[in-house]
N, C-alpha and C positions, 0 to 999 in steps of 0.2 A: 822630202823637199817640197810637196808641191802642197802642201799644207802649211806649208813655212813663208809661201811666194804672193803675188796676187796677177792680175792681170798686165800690169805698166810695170813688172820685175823684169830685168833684161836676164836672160839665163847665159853665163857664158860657158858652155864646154869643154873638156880638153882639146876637145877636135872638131871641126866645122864651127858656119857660122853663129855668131849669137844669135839666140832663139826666145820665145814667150814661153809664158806658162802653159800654153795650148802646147807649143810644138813641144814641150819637156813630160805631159803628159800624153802624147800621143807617141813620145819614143818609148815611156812606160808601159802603155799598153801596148805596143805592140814587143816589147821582152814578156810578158806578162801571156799574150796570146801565145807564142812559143813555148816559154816555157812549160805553160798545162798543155800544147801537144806531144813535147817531149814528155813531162810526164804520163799521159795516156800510155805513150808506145813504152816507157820503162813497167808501167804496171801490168801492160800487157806482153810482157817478155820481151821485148823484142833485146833484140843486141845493139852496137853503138852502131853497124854499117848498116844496119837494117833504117835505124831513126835516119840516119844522112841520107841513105836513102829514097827517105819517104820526103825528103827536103819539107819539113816543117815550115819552115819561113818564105816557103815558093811566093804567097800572095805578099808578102813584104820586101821581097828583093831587090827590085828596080827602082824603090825607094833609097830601101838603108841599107844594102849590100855594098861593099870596099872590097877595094885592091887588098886591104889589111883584116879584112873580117865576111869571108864571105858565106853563103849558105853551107856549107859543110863548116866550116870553124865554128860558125855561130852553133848549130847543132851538137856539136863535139863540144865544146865550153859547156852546154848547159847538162851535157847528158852527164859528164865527168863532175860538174855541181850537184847534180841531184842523184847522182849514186856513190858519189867520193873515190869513183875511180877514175884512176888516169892511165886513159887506151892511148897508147904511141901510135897514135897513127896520124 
């Protein structure tokens, strides 16, 4: 999208308020920053409680942490995306 957008593009989300093209690439990099730390810990063995954990997203929390998505979900989401398993927990 954000090749698709320019600066005076309103972004509207499913959730929260409308945002710029700043704030739609700064929610990108920061999945983008978690995601390569959850992949480091999957390359490096670790297990799904080991990555939650290490709370990956700790420096992004008190931004974009939810009642509906929080540092352990988000961790868990990405660890079950990038190995194609799904841990019940």
């Amino acid at each position: 999208m954000l090749s698709l957008i320019n600066d005076q593009t309103k972004v509207i989300p499913g959730h929260g308020p409308i945002g710029t093209k700043a704030d739609l690439q700064a929610y990108r990099d920061m999945l983008a920053t978690i995601k390569d730390r959850v992949q480091r810990m999957i390359l490096e063995g670790k297990t799904l409680d080991q990555v939650i954990a290490a709370n990956p997203s700790k420096d992004f929390d008190a931004a974009w942490a939810s009642d509906r998505v929080g540092p352990k979900a988000i961790a868990k989401m990405i660890y079950e995306s990038l190995t194609g398993k799904n841990a019940h927990n």
